[in-house]
N, C-alpha and C positions, 0 to 999 in steps of 0.2 A: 557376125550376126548378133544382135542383142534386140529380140523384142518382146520381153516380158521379162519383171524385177520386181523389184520387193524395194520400198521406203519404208520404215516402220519407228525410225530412231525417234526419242522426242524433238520436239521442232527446238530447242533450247542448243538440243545438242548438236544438231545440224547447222545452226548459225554460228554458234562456237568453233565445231570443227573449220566453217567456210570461212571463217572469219570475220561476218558479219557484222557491221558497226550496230553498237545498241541504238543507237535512234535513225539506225534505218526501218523501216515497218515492214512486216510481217504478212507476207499474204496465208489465207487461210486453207490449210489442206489440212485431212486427213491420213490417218496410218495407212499404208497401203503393201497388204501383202503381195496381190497381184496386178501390177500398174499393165497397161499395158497401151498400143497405140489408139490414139485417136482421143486420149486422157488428157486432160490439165494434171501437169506434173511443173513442179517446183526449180526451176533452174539458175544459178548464182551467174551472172554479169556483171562487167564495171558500167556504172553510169558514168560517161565522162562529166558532163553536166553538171552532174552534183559531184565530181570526186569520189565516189564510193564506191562500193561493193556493196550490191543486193540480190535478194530474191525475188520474185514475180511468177509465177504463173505461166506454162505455157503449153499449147499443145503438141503434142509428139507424134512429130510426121511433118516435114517443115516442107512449108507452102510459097514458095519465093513469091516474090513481090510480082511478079511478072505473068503468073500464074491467070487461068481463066476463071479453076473452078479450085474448090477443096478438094478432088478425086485425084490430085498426083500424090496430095499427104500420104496415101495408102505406099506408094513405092517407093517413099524417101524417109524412112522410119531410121534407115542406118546410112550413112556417107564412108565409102574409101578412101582411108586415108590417101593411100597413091594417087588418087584421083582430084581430091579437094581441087586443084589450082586449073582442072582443066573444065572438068564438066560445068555449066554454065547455070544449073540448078542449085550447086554450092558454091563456085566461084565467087561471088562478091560475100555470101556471108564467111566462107572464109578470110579474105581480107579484111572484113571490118565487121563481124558481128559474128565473134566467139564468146563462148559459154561452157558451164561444168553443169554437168546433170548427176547430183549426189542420189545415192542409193547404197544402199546396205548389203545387196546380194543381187544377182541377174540368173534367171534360169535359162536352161540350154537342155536341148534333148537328143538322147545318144539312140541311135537305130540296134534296135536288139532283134534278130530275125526277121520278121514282120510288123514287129510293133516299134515303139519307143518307149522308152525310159526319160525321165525329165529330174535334173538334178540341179543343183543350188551350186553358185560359184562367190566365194565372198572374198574377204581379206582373212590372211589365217589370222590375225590379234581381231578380227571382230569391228573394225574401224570402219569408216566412213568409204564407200569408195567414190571418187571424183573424176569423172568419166567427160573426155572435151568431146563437146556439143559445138552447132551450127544454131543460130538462128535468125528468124526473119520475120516481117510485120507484112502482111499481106491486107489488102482493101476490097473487101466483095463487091460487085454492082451494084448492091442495095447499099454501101457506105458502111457496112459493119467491120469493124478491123481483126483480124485473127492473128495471134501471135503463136508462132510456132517453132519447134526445136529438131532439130536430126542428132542421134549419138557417130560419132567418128569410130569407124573399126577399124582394126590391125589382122593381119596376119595371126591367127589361134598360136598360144604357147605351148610348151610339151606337156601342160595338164590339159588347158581345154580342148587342143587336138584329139582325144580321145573322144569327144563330145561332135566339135564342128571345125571348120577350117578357119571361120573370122569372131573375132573378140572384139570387147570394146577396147579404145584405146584410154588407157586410166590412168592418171597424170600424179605424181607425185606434187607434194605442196609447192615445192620448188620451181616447178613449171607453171604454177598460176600466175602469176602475173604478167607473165609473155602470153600465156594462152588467152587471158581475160584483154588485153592489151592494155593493162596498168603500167608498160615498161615497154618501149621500143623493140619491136623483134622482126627481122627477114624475115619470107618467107620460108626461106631454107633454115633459119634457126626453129621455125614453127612446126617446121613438117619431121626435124629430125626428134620432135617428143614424140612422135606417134610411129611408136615402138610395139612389140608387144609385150607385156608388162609381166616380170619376174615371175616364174611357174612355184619359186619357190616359197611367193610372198602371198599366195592365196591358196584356196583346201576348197572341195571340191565333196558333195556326199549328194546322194537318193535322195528324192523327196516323191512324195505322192502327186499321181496321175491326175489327181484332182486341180492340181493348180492348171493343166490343159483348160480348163472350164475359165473365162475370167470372171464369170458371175460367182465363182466360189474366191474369197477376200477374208483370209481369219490368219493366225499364229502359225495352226495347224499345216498350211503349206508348207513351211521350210523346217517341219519335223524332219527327224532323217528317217528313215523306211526301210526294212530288210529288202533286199532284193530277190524275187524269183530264181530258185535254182533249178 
């Protein structure tokens, strides 16, 4: 499960870490402590066309092309990885329109008696994490076009198990260019990255109940927070 994260890196740095050619251009987002679905959020693609690697714009909750209306984007916010090749909502973008959806942290909430707890999950050196996406160009009746993304989850590792049972599937640099399909790759070479991602290479703390709200967007969410004893 992953539906709500935090972008916050400067945008300098996010194209640096993705690798972004400098005269590709820039679309315009904002810091974003609490992104969450149904948002324009920033996702890195290869253009074949142009040869490159860029960013663009997209919204989160992927809307296949086949779709009626925008109301399925609410139940495709996350794609299973074990499933990619079968289910017919991600099938074709997984064959031909893969993507990274960068972010800095994802929150998750752990069931405390009757309530929840919502805690930050990052990289422990503080780094970019690049998380393999779906996405798709969908055409409304009225002729308006919506471009949208799903994140790819795994199986939860022996930290976020503590938390929930599915994570995002987060791709080492090494795996971009098969994931983006800059480089020839089987399906089966495709599906064996979506892994779930070394328990020992991310850290995991509290954060305030207020990031629940997404109308609340500041620094102050991914403070860390004593916990209720």
């Amino acid at each position: 499960m992953c539906g709500r994260a935090r972008l916050s890196s400067d945008v300098s740095e996010i194209r640096r870490t993705l690798e972004i050619p400098p005269e590709r251009p820039t679309p315009n987002f904002a810091a974003n402590w609490n992104a969450a679905p149904t948002q324009d959020l920033p996702v890195a693609r290869y253009f074949a066309e142009e040869h490159g690697r860029g960013l663009e714009l997209r919204r989160w909750g992927l809307i296949p092309f086949w779709a009626k209306d925008l109301k399925i984007g609410y139940s495709t916010i996350n794609a299973k990885a074990e499933s990619l090749a079968l289910k017919p909502v991600f099938r074709e973008a997984f064959r031909r329109r893969r993507c990274l959806v960068p972010f800095d942290s994802f929150y998750e909430w752990k069931k405390v008696g009757r309530g929840k707890e919502p805690y930050a999950i990052a990289h422990a050196d503080g780094s970019l994490l690049a998380m393999a996406g779906l996405f798709e160009n969908w055409r409304s009746p009225a002729g308006e076009t919506v471009k949208s993304f799903t994140i790819v989850t795994t199986p939860a590792n022996t930290l976020v198990c503590e938390l929930h049972d599915r994570m995002p599937a987060i791709l080492d640099k090494e795996a971009w260019k098969a994931w983006l399909g800059e480089e020839p790759a089987q399906p089966e070479e495709l599906r064996s990255l979506l892994v779930p991602y070394p328990a020992e290479r991310l850290k995991m703390w509290p954060v305030s109940k207020r990031v629940g709200d997404v109308s609340n967007n500041d620094p102050s969410l991914v403070a860390e927070v004593a916990l209720a004893v």
